[in-house]
C-alpha positions, -999 to +999 in steps of 0.1 A: +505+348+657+474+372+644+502+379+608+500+347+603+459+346+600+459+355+562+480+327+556+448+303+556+433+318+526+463+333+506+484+295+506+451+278+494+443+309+468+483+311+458+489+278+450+459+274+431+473+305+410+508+285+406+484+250+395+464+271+372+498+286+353+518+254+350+493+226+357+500+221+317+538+216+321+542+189+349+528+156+353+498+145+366+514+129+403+532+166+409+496+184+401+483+162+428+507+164+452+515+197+451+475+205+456+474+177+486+506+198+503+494+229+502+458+220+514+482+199+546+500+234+547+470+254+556+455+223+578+484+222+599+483+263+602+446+264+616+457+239+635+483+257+650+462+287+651+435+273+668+459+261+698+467+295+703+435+312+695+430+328+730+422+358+727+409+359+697+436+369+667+424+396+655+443+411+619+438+438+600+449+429+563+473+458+545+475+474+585+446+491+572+434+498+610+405+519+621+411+553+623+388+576+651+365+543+652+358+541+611+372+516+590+375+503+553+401+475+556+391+440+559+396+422+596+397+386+600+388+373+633+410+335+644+387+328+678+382+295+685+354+285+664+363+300+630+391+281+627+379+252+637+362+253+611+387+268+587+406+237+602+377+213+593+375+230+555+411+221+548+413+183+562+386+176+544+399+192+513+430+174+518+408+143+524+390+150+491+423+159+471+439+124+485+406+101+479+403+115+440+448+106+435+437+079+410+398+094+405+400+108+371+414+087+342+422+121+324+420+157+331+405+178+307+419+192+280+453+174+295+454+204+320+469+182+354+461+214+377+425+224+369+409+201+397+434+205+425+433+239+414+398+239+422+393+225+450+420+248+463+403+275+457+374+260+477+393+255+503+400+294+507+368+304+502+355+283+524+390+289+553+380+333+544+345+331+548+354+312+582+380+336+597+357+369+577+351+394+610+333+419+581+298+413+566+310+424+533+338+404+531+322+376+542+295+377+515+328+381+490+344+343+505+307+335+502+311+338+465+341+325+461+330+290+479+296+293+457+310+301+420+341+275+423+312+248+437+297+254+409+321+248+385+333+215+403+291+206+403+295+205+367+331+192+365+321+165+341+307+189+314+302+161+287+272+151+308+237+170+303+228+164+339+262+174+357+253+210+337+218+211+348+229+202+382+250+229+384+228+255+366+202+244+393+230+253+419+243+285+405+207+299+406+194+287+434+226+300+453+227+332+437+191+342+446+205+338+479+236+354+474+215+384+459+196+381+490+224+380+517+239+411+493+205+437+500+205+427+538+239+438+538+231+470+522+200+479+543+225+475+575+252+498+561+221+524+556+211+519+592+252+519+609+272+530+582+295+499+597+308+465+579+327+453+601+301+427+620+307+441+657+303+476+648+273+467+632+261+451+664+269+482+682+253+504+658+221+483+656+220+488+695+231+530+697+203+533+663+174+511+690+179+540+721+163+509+736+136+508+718+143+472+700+146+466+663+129+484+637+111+472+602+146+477+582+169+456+609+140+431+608+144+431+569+182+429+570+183+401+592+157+381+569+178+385+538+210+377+552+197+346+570+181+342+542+210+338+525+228+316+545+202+292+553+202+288+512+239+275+516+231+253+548+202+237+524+171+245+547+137+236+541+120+250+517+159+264+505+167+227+500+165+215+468+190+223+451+212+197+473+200+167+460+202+171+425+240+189+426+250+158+452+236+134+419+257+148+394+288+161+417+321+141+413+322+121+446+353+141+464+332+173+458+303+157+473+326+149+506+331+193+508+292+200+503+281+176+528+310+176+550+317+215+552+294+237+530+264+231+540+277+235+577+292+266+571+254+282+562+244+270+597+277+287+611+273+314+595+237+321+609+249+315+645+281+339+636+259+368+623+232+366+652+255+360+681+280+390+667+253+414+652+216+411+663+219+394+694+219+431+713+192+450+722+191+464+687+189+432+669+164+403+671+151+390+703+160+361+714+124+346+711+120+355+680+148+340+666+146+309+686+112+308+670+123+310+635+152+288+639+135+258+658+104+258+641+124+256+604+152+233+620+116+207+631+107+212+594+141+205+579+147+178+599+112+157+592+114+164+558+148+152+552+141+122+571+111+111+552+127+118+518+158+095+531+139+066+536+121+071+507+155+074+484+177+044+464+197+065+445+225+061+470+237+097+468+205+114+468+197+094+499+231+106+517+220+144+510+188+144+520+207+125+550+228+163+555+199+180+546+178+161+580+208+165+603+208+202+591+178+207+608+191+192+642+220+218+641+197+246+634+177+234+664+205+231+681+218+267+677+185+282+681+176+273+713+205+302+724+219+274+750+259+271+754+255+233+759+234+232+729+260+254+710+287+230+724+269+196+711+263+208+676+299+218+672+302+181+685+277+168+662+289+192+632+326+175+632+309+139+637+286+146+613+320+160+587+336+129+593+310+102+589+296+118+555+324+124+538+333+089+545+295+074+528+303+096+503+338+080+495+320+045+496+297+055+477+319+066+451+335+036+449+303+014+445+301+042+415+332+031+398+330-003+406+297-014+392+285+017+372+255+023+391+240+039+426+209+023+428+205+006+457+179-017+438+204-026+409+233-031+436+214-059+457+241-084+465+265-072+440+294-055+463+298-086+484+333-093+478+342-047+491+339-066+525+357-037+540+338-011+524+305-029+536+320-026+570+327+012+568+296+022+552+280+003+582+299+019+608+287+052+589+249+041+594+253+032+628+271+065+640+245+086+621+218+067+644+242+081+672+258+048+687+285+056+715+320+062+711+315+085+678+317+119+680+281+121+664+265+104+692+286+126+717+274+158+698+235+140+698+236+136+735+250+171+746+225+187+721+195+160+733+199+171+768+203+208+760+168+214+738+150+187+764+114+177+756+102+172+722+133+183+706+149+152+720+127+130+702+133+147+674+163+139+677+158+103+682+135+096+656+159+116+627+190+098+639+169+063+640+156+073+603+186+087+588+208+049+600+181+031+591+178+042+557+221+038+551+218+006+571+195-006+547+215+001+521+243-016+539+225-050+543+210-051+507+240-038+489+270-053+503+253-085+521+223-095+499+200-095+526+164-101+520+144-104+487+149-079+463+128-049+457+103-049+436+096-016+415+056-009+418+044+008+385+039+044+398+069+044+418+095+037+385+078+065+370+083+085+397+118+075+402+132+068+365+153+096+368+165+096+402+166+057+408+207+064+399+206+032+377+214+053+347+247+069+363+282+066+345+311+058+368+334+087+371+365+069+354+370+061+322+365+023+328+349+004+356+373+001+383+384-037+386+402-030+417+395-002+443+424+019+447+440+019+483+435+058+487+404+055+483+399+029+507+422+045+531+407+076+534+372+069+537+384+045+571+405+074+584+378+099+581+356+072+605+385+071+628+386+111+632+346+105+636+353+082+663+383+104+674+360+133+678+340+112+704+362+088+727+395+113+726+396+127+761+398+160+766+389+167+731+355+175+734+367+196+760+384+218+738+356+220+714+335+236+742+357+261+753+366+273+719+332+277+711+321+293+747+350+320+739+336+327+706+300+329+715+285+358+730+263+343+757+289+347+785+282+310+796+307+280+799+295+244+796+312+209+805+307+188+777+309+150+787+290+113+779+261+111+803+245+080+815+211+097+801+229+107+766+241+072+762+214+056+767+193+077+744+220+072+720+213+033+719+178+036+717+185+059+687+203+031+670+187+001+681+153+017+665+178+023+634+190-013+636+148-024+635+140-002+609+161-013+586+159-050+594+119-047+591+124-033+554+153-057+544+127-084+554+094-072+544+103-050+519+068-043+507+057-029+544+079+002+549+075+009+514+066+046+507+030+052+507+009+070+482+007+101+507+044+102+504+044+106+469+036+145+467+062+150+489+088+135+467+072+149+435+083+185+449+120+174+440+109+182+404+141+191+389+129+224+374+151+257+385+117+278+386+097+257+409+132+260+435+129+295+431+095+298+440+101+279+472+134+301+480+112+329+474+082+312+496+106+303+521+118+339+526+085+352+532+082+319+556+112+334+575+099+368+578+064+360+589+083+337+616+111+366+631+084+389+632+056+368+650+062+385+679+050+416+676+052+446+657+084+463+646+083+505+658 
């Protein structure tokens, strides 16, 4: 079975390469379907994969295998949790290929392959950087995923903001790539290694036992640093929000579905394999780090939520505050906890990508995302009103979904504060898409009022001025559209009520972690009911400012806050900076490097 492991980025890659060649010569339905097969191809493969994933599948690419314990080939690891995620990457693709069937009136320059094509190569940047058992190569999928998410940020190039979106994006995500790229050189000075255990065991011969020293330390920031760009951390954030508001809705569904996960995968991947020894980073340092930006990433992505009516914007800030639970989450160094966010993390795919594709549709329907402008209008999508509430409510964590499964297992792993942190951002987060939900699709309550330094504030990001992504105003949503935003909810609600599926989810992440532990992974009495709470309070939120509107209205105090979102690329790359420094001063906290 380990052949058939390159397989789930050379399909995804090749038949890109075929769309690319004759995407001019066939009609727009073959483009499309050839792109959904191939992303179904490499679906069903990790699936396949991950069913027989123990031991780990371990290939060498070109048999170029070690020779007297040095290598240069590349290795790709299939344990449990790689492709699991490599398997996530590609039903979501296919998801996102599916949902845009009937999205764009007319490809451009008549070229039927160039956004299948796209998204396919995506897919396998996203599948190699997954399955990648060597730093390098892992940074080299990480580009791959980054440059081709660039180029579907700014997919509607006629558009002045879809290209400033994008240019935000490219440089935000290259200062991290650059970043990720030096930490991987100082750790080749120190081992001499690539491949991401013999790094680990090279960090730990290079210690003698006498722990890390200032260039491991400085390695471990950059990378991190890195990834944590990708998984949209605070203060790495901001580029999120504005590529979300310009992206085309089915790339949207990848970023917040997948991408952004795959930074916080990548972090537990390259501490649990590299500098989890006695060479690398102790554990309290790193739980220290992670928590106390997971806290920070959480609250702030909260507050900016509730303060949001662009719809879109309001969904990423959304991913940007559950971020920071799965951060917390993997910092703690807890199997259970590693368990629930691999819970929460599919949940989490499955309910966002879903908003997303209702949100898309209210895009194309009435021309607009501002949840202001939309108040009553989308009363007759009945059935998208219903889906986009079932997506608020399983945010807040209610029972069967798989997010409130992940929620309790993680709730009961951090214990004490953390678990009202996670409480309160869950309650936040529904609240905020509930509201939306009750103004936009039922009318509820009076409408908004705009207060004088608020629409100057939000003139540009109120989403009133958005185009819809078709040609025309869509007079009649298209049934794959509507289809695959309700089966994404099912596989949320899957993820959570199948039994013996969360079971799986635990053992193939236990097998792939490194702390030697194995957890049982079931609904507690305790998690449920902290699960209600969490959406009740979401339920009263959101009723209190559908009917006093004027009460839970963002304060003047908030207003800095929001004003940081400024738009310009060199204020984001101050705070990546800023945040890097953050980082440092936080890993080395506890003491002195020898």
């Amino acid at each position: 079975m380990h052949h058939l492991v390159p397989l789930l980025v050379a399909v995804p890659l090749l038949a890109a390469a075929l769309l690319v060649a004759g995407g001019r010569h066939v009609p727009r339905p073959v483009a499309e379907g050839f792109g959904c097969l191939a992303s179904a191809t490499t679906a069903a493969l990790a699936t396949v994969l991950l069913l027989n994933s123990s031991p780990p599948l371990v290939e060498w690419v070109g048999d170029w295998f070690p020779r007297g314990g040095e290598s240069v080939g590349i290795v790709l690891v299939g344990d449990g949790a790689g492709l699991g995620m490599a398997a996530l990457a590609s039903l979501l693709t296919l998801a996102a290929l599916a949902y845009s069937w009937r999205y764009f009136d007319e490809p451009p320059r008549g070229h039927a392959g160039s956004f299948p094509a796209l998204m396919l190569l995506f897919q396998g940047g996203m599948c190699g950087f997954a399955i990648a058992g060597d730093l390098f190569d892992a940074f080299v999928f990480f580009e791959l995923m980054s440059v081709v998410a660039y180029a579907l940020t700014g997919y509607r190039i006629d558009e002045a903001k879809a290209v400033q979106g994008a240019l935000t994006f490219g440089v935000v995500n290259s200062l991290g790539a650059y970043a990720m790229l030096m930490g991987i050189s100082l750790l080749y000075a120190r081992t001499g290694e690539l491949a991401m255990t013999r790094i680990g065991h090279g960090l730990d011969t290079a210690a003698a036992g006498g722990g890390p020293d200032a260039l491991t330390l400085a390695g471990f920031v950059l990378v991190v640093t890195g990834l944590l760009v990708k998984a949209a951390a605070v203060p790495f954030q901001f580029w999120l929000p504005d590529a979300h508001a310009v992206a085309p809705t089915p790339v949207c569904m990848l970023l917040s579905g997948v991408m952004v996960e795959l930074g916080v995968y990548g972090v537990w991947r390259v501490y649990g394999t590299i500098f989890s020894g006695p060479g690398g980073v102790p554990a309290a340092d790193f739980t220290r780090a992670l928590v106390c930006l997971g806290v920070l990433t959480a609250a702030v992505g909260a507050v900016m939520c509730w303060y949001q009516r662009h719809i879109k914007r309001l969904l990423a800030f959304s991913t940007i505050s559950h971020t920071g639970l799965f951060l917390v989450g993997i910092g703690v160094l807890k199997a259970e906890a590693d368990d629930g966010t691999a819970l929460y993390v599919l949940g989490h795919a499955g309910v966002k990508a879903a908003l997303f594709a209702c949100a898309g549709i209210l895009l194309d329907r009435y021309g607009t995302v501002d949840e202001f402008h939309l108040h009553g209008r989308a009363r007759r999508l009945r059935g998208v009103g219903v889906m986009f509430a079932l997506g608020a409510l399983a945010l807040a964590g209610l029972p069967p979904f798989g997010t409130g499964l992940g929620k309790a297992v993680s709730e009961e792993a951090v214990g004490g504060p953390l678990t009202v942190l996670h409480v309160a951002v869950s309650a936040v987060t529904g609240a905020a898409v509930l509201r939306v939900t009750a103004r936009v699709f039922y009318g509820l309550g009076p409408r908004p009022e705009e207060r004088e330094g608020e629409e100057r504030d939000e003139d540009k990001t109120s989403g009133s001025d958005e185009e819809p992504e078709t040609r025309r105003r869509l007079t009649r949503v298209p049934d794959t559209m509507r289809a695959v935003a309700a089966l994404l909810l099912a596989g949320a609600l899957a993820a959570g009520a199948a039994p013996g599926f969360a079971g799986v989810v635990a053992r193939s992440v236990d097998e792939a972690g490194s702390w030697g532990v194995f957890s049982s992974v079931h609904w507690t009495a305790a998690g449920v009911l902290l699960d209600l709470l969490s959406t009740a309070l979401a339920v009263g939120l959101a009723a209190l400012a559908v009917v006093r509107p004027r009460r839970p209205a963002a304060p003047d105090r908030a207003l800095p806050l929001r004003r940081l979102q400024s738009g310009h690329v060199g204020d984001y790359v101050a705070w990546t900076l800023l945040g890097m420094t953050l980082l440092g001063a936080l890993v080395a906290a506890g003491g002195q490097a020898p």
